[in-house]
N, C-alpha and C positions, 0 to 999 in steps of 0.2 A: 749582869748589866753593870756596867762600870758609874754606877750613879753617887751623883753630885750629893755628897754629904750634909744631912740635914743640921742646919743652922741652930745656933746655938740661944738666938732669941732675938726679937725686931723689936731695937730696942733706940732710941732719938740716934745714937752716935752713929748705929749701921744705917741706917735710914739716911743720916747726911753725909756717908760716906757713899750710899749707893749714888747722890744724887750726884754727886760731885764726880764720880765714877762716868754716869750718863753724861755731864756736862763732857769732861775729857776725852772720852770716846767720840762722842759727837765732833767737836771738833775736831777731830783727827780724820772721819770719815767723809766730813761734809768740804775739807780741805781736799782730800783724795778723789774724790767723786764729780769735785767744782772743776776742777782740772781737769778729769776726764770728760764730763760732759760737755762742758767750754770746747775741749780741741776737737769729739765729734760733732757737736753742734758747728761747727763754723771752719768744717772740712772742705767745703765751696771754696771759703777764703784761703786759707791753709795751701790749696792744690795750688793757688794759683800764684802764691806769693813764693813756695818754697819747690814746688815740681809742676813750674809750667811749660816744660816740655812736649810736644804732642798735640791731641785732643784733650776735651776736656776730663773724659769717661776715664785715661788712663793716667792724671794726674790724679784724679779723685782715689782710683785704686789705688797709687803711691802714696796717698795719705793714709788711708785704710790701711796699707800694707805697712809703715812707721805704728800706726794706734798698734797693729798684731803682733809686732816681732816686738814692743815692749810687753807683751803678755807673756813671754814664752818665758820671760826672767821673773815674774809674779812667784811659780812654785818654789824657785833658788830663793826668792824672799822669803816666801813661806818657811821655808826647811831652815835658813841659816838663821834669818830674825825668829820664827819659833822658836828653832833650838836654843837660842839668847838669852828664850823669854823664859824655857822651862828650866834650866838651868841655871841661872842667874837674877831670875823675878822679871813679873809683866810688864811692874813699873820701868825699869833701864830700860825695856825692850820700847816700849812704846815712845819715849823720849829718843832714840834713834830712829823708829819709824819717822816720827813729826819732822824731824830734821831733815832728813834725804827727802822728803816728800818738798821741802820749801827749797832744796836746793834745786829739785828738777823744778818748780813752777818757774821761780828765778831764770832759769836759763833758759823756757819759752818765753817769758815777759818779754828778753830782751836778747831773742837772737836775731841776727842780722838775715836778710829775706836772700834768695835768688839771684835780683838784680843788683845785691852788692860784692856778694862773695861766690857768685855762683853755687856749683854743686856741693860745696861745704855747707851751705846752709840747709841742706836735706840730712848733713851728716849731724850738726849740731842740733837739730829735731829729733832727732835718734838716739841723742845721747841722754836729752832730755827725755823723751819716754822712758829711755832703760830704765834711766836713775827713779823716777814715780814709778815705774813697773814695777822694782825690786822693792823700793818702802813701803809701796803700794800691800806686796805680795804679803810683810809679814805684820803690817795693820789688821787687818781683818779678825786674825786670826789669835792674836796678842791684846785686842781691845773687847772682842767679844768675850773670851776669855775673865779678863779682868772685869768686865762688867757680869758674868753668871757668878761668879766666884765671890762680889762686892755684897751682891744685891742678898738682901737679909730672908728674903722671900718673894714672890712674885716674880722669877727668874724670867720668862718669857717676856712678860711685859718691861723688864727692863733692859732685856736683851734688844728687844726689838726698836729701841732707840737708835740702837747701830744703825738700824735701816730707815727710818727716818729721815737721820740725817742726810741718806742720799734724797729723802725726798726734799727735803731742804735746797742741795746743791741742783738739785735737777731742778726747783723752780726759780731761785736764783741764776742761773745759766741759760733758762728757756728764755728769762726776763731780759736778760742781758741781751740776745740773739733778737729779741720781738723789738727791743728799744733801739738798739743799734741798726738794725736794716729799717728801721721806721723812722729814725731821726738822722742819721747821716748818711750823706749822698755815699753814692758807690767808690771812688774816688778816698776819701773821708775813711768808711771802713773798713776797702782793702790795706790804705798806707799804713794808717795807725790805729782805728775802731777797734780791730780786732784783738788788740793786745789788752783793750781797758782790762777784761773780767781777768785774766791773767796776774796784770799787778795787783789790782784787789787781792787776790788769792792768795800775792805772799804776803799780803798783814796781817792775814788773818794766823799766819801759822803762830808768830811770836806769843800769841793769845795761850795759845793748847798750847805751850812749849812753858809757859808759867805756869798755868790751871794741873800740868804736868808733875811738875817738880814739885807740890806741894801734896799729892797723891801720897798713900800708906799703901805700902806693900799687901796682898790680902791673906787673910788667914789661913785660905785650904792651902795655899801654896808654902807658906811656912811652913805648915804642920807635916805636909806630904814629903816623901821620899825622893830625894832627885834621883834624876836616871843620869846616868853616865854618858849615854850616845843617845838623845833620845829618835836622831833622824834615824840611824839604823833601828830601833826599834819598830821606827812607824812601819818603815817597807818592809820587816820581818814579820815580828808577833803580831803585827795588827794591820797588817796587809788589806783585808777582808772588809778591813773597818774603814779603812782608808778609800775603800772602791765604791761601796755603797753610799758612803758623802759624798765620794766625789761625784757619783749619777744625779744624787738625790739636790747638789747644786743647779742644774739644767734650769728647769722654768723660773728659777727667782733671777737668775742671770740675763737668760733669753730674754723676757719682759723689761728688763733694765735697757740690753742694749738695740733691741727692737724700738723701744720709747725713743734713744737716742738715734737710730736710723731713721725714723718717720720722718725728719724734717729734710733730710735728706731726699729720701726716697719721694717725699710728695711734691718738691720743687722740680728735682729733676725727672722724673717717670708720672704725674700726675699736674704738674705743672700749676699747680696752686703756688699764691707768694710768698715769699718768705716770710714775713713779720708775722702773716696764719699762720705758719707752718710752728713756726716756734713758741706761738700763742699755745700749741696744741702740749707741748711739752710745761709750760707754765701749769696748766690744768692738772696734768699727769702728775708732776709733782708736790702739787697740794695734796690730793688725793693718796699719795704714799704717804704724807707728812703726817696728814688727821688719821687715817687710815690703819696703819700699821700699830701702832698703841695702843689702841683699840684691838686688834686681830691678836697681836701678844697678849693681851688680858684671856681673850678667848682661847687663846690658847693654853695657859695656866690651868684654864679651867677641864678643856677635854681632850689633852694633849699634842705637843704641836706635829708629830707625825699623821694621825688621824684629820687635822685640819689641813696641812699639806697634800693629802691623796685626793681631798677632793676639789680643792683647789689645779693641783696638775689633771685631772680627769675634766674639771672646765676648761682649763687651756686647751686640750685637746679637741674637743668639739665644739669650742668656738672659734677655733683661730681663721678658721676658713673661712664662714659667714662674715667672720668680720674684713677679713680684708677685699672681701667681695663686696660687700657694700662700699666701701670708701674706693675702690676701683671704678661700680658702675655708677656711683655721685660721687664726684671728688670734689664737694665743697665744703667751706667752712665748718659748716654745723655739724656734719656726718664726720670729717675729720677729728674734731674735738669729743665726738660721741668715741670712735673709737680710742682713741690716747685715752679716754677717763676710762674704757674698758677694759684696756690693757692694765691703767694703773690698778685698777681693782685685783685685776689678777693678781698682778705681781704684789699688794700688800697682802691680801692672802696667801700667799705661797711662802713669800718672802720675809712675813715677822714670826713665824717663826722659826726659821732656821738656824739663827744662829742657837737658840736653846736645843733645836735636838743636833746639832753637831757638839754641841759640848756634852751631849747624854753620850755621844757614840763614842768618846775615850777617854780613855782613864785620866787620872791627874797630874801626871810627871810623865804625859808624854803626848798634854790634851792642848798646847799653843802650838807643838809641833803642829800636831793632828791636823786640828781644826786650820790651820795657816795653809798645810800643803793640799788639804782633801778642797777646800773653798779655792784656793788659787788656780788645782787642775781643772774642777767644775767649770771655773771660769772662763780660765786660756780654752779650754777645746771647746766649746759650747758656746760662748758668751763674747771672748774679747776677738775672735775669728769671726762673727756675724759679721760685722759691717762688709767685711774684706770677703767672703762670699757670698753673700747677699748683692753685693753692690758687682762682681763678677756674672754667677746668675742670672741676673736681669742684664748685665751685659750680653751673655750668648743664650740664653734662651727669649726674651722678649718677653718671657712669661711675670705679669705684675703680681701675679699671684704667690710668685717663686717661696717669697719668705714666711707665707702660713704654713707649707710644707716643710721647713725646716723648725720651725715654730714646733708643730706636731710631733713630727722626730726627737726634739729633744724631751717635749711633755712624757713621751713612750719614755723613754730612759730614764728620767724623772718617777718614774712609777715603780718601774723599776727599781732601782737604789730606793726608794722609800718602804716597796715591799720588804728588800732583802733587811732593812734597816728593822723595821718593826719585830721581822717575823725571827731573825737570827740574832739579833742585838739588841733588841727588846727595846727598844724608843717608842716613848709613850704616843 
């Protein structure tokens, strides 16, 4: 087992370096995340302002179909910002992440719609996903990293701040989506509404971009051995290691971006309004927020593999039940029962992941790792939902469609965390 070297003592200085470590990350995640959640939360608006040709159904899927094909350059972020980061230290890497991440919000903020430039403006949506897709890709992977490597002890629990912060972005963006359709006319938030949470997003980056530069490089990574090629290593010597993270990503992913389809899916296929609809995401995100810090402590304690299996074995035999009740009631109250159930899942599932992807590889080739195994899980599993999901329920009719894709991933989830445990020894 390629395990994380036992620390040297928790002692005032590591302790405010760990915290300082969670601030930094944080910011980098809840910036990345605010982004994503903002552009599918407000995918109604999105279709109609930048692909309203058509119906509505097949605008929407041009949306979906822009959020997917910036996924596909997430792994390229993974591999090339990983390699940056084992190579050369977290700290550099993560300050290039921050960066391309505020260059693509910038260039949603303030691209030009449809009815000025025509179909260029579907092109400069594109360009803007790539670029958060690829910064996207080698965050994750480069901040979880730096924060198992900071923290003096209690490594899940401060791991699991990573994820947090999405619960942060995801209630800041539910918020934004519940205030916006509730206080400005239709008019109002097609022209210009929709852009508010966007410029917000880029002031927030300058924040993490200073909180950054003021960061110490961290010890394991000094002390460690650099590898020379570390992207060819991962897809060679540690192939195996690579495959199992990448399964064992499914249900913290699914649950993120199923969180961010419900509002979707409940306007258009359940026809509930929108300002509930995004209410419902507001909830979810608290619940990952308080949530998950909590579930990483627990997980310190009886390791986060063991807590993850039983967490993906709930997803699995609840995901039906529940979308069958918000199918045969589709209102308010049953809606927000199931968002605060999903969030459940997913902080269970989902704090602690990032502690056992950094159990699964070694040290000088563990930002590669963790960058490209968290990005693959993602793109095929996670950042494809909307874009099949919202398909799906196009030709089948079936509302049920997405507990059964839901399941599927939990099964492969299980999967990768079996082979994880039993071959690779994560606690």
């Amino acid at each position: 087992m390629p395990a994380i070297p036992a620390t040297a003592g928790v002692t005032p200085e590591r302790l405010a370096a760990a915290r300082r470590a969670v601030v930094s990350s944080s910011i980098g995640a809840a910036l990345e995340w605010f982004d994503i959640i903002v552009y599918a939360s407000f995918a109604i608006v999105i279709a109609e302002n930048f692909f309203p040709e058509g119906d509505s159904t097949l605008g929407l899927i041009l949306t979906f179909a822009t959020f997917a094909i910036s996924y596909l350059v997430r792994p390229l972020g993974g591999m090339f910002l990983g390699s940056y980061g084992d190579r050369h230290g977290r700290k550099k890497a993560l300050t290039v992440t921050l960066a391309l991440m505020m260059l693509g919000t910038l260039i949603m903020a303030i691209a030009p719609t449809h009815a000025l430039i025509g179909a260029w403006a579907g092109i400069i949506i594109l360009i803007s996903r790539l670029i958060q897709g690829f910064s996207a890709g080698g965050e994750f992977g480069t901040a979880t990293t730096f924060l198992v490597e900071t923290a003096p002890h209690r490594k899940a629990y401060y791991a699991s701040w990573q994820v947090a912060a999405q619960g942060i972005s995801m209630f800041l963006a539910s918020a934004f989506g519940f205030a916006l359709f509730s206080w400005l006319t239709k008019d109002q938030l097609y022209s210009w509404g929709w852009r508010i949470p966007f410029i917000l997003g880029i002031f927030i980056g300058p924040v993490g971009l200073y909180i950054r530069s003021r960061l110490t490089e961290t010890e394991e990574f000094e002390r460690s051995e650099k590898h020379a090629a570390p992207i060819r290593a991962v897809f060679s010597t540690h192939l195996g290691r690579l495959l199992a993270a990448s399964a064992s990503i499914g249900v913290a992913t699914i649950s993120i971006y199923l969180i961010l389809y419900m509002p979707t899916f409940a306007v258009k296929s359940l026809h509930v309004t929108a300002g509930a609809a995004y209410l419902g995401g507001v909830v979810a995100g608290l619940v990952i927020l308080v949530g998950t810090p909590f579930v990483g402590s627990l997980a310190d304690r009886v390791g986060p593999a063991r807590l993850m299996l039983w967490a993906a074995v709930a997803a699995l035999v609840l995901a039906w039940p529940l979308f069958q009740l918000i199918i045969s009631t589709p209102t308010l109250p049953v809606f927000i029962l199931v968002i605060t159930a999903l969030g459940i899942l997913c902080a269970l599932y989902f704090g602690p992941l990032p502690t056992l992807l950094t159990e699964i590889f070694p040290i000088n080739v563990r930002t590669t790792g963790v960058g490209v195994a968290y990005n693959v899980g993602v793109t095929v599993m996670g950042g494809l939902a909307p874009l099949v999901l919202t398909w799906l329920l196009g030709i089948t009719g079936a509302l049920a469609a997405p507990s059964f894709y839901y399941m599927a991933v939990a099964v492969i989830s299980l999967i990768g965390l079996a082979v994880a445990k039993q071959k690779y020894h994560a606690r």
